[in-house]
C-alpha positions as CSV (number, residue, x, y, z in Angstrom):
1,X,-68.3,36.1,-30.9
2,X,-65.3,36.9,-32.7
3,X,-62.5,38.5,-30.1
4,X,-59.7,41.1,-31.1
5,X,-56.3,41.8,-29.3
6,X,-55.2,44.8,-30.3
7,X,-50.9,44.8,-29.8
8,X,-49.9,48.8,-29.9
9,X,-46.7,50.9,-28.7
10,X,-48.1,54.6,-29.9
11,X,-50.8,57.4,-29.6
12,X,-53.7,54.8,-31.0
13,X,-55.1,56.4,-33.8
14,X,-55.3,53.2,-35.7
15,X,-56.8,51.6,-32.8
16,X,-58.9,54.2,-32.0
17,X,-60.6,53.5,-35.3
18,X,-61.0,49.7,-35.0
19,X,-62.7,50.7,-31.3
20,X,-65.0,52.7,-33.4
21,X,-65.7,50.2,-36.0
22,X,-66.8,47.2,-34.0
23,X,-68.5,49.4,-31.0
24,X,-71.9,48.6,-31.5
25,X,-71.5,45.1,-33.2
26,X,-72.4,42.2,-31.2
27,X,-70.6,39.5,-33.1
28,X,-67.2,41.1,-32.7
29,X,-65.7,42.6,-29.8
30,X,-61.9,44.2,-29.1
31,X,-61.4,42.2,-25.4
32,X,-57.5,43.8,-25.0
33,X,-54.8,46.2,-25.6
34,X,-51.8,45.0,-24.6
35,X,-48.6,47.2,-25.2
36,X,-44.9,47.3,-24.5
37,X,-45.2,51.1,-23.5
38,X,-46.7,52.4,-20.3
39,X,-47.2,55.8,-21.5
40,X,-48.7,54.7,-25.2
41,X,-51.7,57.1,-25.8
42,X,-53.5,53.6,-26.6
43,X,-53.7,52.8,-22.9
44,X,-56.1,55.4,-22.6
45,X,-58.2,54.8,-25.8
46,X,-58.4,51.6,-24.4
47,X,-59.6,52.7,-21.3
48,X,-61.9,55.2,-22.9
49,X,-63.4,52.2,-24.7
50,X,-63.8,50.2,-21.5
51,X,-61.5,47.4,-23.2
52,X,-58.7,46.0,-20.7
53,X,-55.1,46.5,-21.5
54,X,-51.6,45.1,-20.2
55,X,-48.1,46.8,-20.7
56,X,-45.8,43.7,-21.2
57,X,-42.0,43.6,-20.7
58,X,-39.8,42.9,-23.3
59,X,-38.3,39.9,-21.2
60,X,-42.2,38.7,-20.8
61,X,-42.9,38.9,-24.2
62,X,-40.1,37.4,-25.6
63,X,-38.4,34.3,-22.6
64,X,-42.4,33.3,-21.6
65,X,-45.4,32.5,-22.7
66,X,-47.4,34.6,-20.8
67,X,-48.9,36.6,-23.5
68,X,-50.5,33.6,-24.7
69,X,-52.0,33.1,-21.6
70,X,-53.6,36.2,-21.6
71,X,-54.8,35.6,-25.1
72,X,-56.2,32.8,-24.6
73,X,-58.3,33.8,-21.6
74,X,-59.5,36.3,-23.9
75,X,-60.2,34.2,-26.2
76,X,-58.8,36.0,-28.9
77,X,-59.6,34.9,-32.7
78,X,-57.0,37.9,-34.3
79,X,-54.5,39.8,-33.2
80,X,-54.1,43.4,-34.8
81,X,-51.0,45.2,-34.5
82,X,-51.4,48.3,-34.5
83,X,-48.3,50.2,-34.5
84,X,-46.4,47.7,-32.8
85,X,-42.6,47.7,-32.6
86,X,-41.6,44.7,-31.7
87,X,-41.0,41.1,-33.7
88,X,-43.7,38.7,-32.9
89,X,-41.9,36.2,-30.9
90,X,-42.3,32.8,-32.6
91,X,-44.5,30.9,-30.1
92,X,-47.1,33.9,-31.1
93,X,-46.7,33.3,-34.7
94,X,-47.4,29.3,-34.7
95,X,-50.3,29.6,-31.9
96,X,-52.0,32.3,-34.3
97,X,-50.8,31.0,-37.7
98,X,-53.2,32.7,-40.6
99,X,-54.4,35.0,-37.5
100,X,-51.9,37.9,-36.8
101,X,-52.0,41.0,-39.1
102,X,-50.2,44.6,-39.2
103,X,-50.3,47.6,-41.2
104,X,-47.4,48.9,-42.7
105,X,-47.5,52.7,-44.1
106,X,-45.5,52.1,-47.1
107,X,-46.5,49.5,-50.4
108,X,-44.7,46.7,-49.5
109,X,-42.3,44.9,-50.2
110,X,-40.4,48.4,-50.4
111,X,-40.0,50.4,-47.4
112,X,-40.1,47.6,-45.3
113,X,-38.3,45.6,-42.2
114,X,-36.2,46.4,-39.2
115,X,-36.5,50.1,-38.5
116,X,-38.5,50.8,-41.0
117,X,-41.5,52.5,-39.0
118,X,-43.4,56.2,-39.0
119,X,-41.3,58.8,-40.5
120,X,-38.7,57.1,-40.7
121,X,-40.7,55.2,-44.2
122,X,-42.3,58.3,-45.5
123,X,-38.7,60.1,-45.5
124,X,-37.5,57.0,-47.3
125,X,-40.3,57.6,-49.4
126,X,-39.9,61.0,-50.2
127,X,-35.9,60.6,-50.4
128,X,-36.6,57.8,-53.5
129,X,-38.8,60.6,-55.3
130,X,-41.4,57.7,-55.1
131,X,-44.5,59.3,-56.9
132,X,-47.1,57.0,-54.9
133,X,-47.6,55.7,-51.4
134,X,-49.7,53.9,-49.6
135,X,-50.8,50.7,-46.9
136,X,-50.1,47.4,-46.9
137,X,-52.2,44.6,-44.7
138,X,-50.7,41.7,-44.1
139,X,-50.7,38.9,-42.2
140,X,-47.6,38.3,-39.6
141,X,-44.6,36.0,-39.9
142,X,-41.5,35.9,-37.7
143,X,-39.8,38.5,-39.7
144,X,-40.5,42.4,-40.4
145,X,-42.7,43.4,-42.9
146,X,-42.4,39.9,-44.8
147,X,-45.6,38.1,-44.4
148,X,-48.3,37.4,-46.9
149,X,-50.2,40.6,-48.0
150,X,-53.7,40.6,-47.4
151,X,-54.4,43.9,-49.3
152,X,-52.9,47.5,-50.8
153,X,-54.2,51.1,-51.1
154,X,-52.3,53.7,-53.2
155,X,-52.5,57.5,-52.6
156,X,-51.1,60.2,-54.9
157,X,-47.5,61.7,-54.0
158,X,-46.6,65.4,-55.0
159,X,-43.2,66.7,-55.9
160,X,-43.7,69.1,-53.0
161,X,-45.3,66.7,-50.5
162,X,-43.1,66.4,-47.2
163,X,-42.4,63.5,-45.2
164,X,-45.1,64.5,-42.9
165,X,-47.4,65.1,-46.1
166,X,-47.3,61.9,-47.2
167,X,-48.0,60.3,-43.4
168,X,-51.2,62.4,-43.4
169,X,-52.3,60.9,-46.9
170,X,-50.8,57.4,-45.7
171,X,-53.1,57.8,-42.0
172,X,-56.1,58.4,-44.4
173,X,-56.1,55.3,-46.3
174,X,-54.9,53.2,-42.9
175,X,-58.2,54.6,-40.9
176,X,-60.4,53.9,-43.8
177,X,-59.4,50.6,-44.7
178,X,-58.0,48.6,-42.0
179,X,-60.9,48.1,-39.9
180,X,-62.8,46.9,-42.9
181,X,-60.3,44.1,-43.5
182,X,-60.2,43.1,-40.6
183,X,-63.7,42.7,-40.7
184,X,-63.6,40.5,-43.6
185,X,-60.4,38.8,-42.4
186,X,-62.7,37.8,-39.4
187,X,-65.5,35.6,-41.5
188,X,-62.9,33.6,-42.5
189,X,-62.7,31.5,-39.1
């Protein structure tokens, strides 16, 4: 059995979608949500989902180790963030080298790094008159947005498409593809 921790500080959608994915499969499972929000909308897909889920405090997350803890009781093989704001602390990132991955709505390496998160890209976006967007996968380093990429998907921009435009087409490709690579991602160990 293959075990996911989803990490997420927003409404869910994405892991809504990966709840959905791996629902009826009996090789992989999503064991915990674990967010730095109490009132992220995920809490309650979670709960929906009957998967357990922990709001952790920045000082927890960051000055112990208790995270891993969790993880490991879980026995988590990947972690997915899933809209999560924080940096990965770096005991995270060497515990789960090769086995931490976000999704990042803009084609990396533009768009990317501190601050560069929901509207905030697709106004960046839409500001540099980009004529494409799209999703970037990839795996998780101690710094933003800088890791390895795992995988792209382009969309189509308009002249007239809005900041909020371009998130819908950019939400499209993320609920489409990032279950499936995490799915493939998850033969590999």
């Amino acid at each position: 059995m293959k075990n996911i921790a989803i990490f997420a500080s927003g409404s869910g959608s994405n892991a809504r979608k990966i709840m959905e994915y791996f629902a009826e499969r009996n090789d992989v499972s999503v064991q915990i949500v674990i967010s730095n929000r109490a009132d992220a909308g995920v809490l309650k897909i979670a709960e929906n989902f009957g998967v357990d889920s922990i709001v952790v405090q920045r000082r927890t997350f960051y000055e112990s180790e208790d995270v891993l803890s969790v993880l490991n009781k879980y026995e988590i093989s990947l972690i997915v963030l899933a809209g999560f704001l924080w940096l990965v602390p770096p005991y995270l990132v060497e515990a789960y080298q090769g086995r931490i991955v976000n999704i990042h709505p803009a084609l990396l390496p533009k768009y990317g790094g501190k601050g560069m998160h929901g509207i905030h890209v697709h106004e960046a976006v839409k500001k540099a008159n980009e004529k494409e967007s799209g999703i970037t996968i990839h795996f998780v380093n101690d710094h933003y947005d800088e890791g390895q990429i795992i995988f792209q998907a382009r969309c189509q921009l308009s002249p007239s498409d809005a900041p909020e435009d371009i998130a819908r087409k950019v939400l499209q490709l993320e609920h489409k593809h990032y279950p499936e690579i995490i799915d493939q991602l998850l033969h590999r160990f």
